[in-house]
Structures are given as C-alpha cells and as structure tokens.
C-alpha positions in Angstrom: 228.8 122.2 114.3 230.9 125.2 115.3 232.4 127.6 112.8 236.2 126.0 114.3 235.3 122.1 113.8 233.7 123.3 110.3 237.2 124.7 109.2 239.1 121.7 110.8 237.0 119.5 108.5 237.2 121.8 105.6 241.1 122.5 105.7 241.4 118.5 106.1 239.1 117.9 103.2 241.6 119.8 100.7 244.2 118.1 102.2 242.9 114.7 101.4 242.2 115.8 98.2 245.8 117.6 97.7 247.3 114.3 98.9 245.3 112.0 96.6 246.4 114.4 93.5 250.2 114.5 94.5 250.0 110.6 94.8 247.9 110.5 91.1 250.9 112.2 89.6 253.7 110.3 91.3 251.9 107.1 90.0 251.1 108.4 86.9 254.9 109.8 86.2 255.8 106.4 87.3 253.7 103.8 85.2 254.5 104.4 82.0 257.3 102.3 80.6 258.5 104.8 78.4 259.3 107.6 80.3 260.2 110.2 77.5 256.3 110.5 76.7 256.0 112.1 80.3 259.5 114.2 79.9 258.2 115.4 76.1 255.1 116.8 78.5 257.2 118.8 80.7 259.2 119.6 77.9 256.5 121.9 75.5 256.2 124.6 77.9 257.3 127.3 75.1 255.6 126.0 72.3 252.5 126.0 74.7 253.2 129.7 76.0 253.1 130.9 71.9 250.3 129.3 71.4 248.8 131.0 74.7 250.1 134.0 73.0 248.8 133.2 69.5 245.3 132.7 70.9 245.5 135.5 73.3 246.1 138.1 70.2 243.9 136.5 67.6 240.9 138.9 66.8 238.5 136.1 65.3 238.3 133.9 69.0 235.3 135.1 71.0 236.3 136.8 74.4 235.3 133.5 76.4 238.5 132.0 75.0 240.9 135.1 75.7 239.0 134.8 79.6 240.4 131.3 79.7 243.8 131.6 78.2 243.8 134.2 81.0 243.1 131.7 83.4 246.1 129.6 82.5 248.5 132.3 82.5 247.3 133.6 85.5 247.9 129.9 87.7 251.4 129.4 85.7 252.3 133.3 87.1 251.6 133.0 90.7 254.1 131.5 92.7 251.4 129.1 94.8 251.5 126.1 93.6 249.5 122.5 94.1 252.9 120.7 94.3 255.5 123.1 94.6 257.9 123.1 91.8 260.9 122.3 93.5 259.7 118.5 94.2 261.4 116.4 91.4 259.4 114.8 88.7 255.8 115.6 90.1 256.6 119.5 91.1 255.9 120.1 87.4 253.3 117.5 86.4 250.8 119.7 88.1 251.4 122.1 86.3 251.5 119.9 83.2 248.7 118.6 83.8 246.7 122.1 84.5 247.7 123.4 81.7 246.2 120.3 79.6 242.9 121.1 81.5 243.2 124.7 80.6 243.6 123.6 76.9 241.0 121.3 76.7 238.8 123.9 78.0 240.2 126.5 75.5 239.9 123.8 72.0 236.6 123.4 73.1 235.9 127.2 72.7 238.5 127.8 70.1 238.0 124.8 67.9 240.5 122.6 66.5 241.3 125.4 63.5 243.0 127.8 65.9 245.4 125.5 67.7 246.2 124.2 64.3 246.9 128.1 63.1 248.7 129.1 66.0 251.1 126.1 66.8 254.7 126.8 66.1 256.1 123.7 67.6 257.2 120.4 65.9 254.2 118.3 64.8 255.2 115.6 67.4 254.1 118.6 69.9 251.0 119.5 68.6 249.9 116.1 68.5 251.2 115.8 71.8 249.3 118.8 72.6 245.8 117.8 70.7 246.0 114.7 73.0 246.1 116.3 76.1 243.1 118.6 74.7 241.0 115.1 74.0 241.6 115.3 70.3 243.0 112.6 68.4 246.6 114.0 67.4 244.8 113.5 63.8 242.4 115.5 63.9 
C-alpha cells in the first residue's frame, strides 16, 4: 500500500466517522419529544464554564483534574470544530456533548463532592449536569 492510498483511506475513515457523529446528533436532537431537555443542554454553558473555573482554582483537586479541565477549555477555545457552530441545532450539540465527556472524565477524578461545592447554577442544572457525568442527579 503506498503512503498516497494509505492517506486516501485514512482521511476517508475520519470522514465516515465525522459523518456518522453529525447524523448521531441530528437524530439524537430530534428524538426526544420534549425538546426543552435538549435546549436546557445547550443552555448551561455558563454555569458549566464556573464550574470549569471553580475546579480549575481549587487547591485540594489533584493536578490530573486541573490537566483535564484544561482539556475542555482548550477544544471550547479553538475555533475548529467537529460540526461547525454555525449549523443550527447540531453546530452546538458537539460541543454539548464534548463537554459532558470532559465532565464525566473530570467527576471521575474530582468526585461527586467538588461539582457539588463548585456549582453555582440552579439545582435543575446540576442535576442536569450530574446526568451528563453518569451520576444519578441524586447523588
């Protein structure tokens, strides 16, 4: 196989894969009946950014979780994009739903304690939050 057909087949892999993840979050914005669940995701990106911040500036997390809140900041920052933003609906569900990866990874490090001391949002947000994480919003 030459170096050329290798990056033919590579550059078409990711764009299977891109395509399979833009039509996940179109059907995914789509199914849900109630369509304010998905619009209350889109909707908690400052409560999310202080708790970034919150996390960031606590001195009791290990390092690890400051490395990943990095992380997070660091894809919301650059202008490059999965979907671009400027697609309706599903131009910010990837970036939604990044950012509840990111989180999961981070509550898993932090612990459920932190999120629960940093969160300044309403408590429908936090659970709303703890359920994108993999918690139960009780927890």
């Amino acid at each position: 196989m030459t170096l050329l057909s290798l990056a033919v087949a590579s550059l078409a892999g990711l764009l299977l894969v891109w395509l399979t993840l833009l039509a996940g979050l179109y059907v995914a914005a789509h199914r849900e009946d109630d369509q304010s669940r998905f619009g209350d995701v889109l909707h908690l990106a400052p409560d999310v950014l202080r708790l970034i911040r919150g996390l960031a500036s606590d001195p009791t997390l290990p390092r690890s979780v400051k490395w990943r809140l990095s992380a997070i900041v660091l894809y919301l920052i650059l202008p490059i994009d999965l979907v671009p933003d400027f697609i309706p609906v599903i131009g910010y569900a990837d970036d939604a739903l990044l950012v509840a990866l990111g989180l999961r990874w981070v509550v898993r490090a932090a612990g459920v304690e932190a999120i629960d001391r940093h969160w300044t949002g309403t408590p429908t947000g936090l659970a709303v939050v703890k359920t994108l994480s993999g918690l139960r919003p009780a927890d």
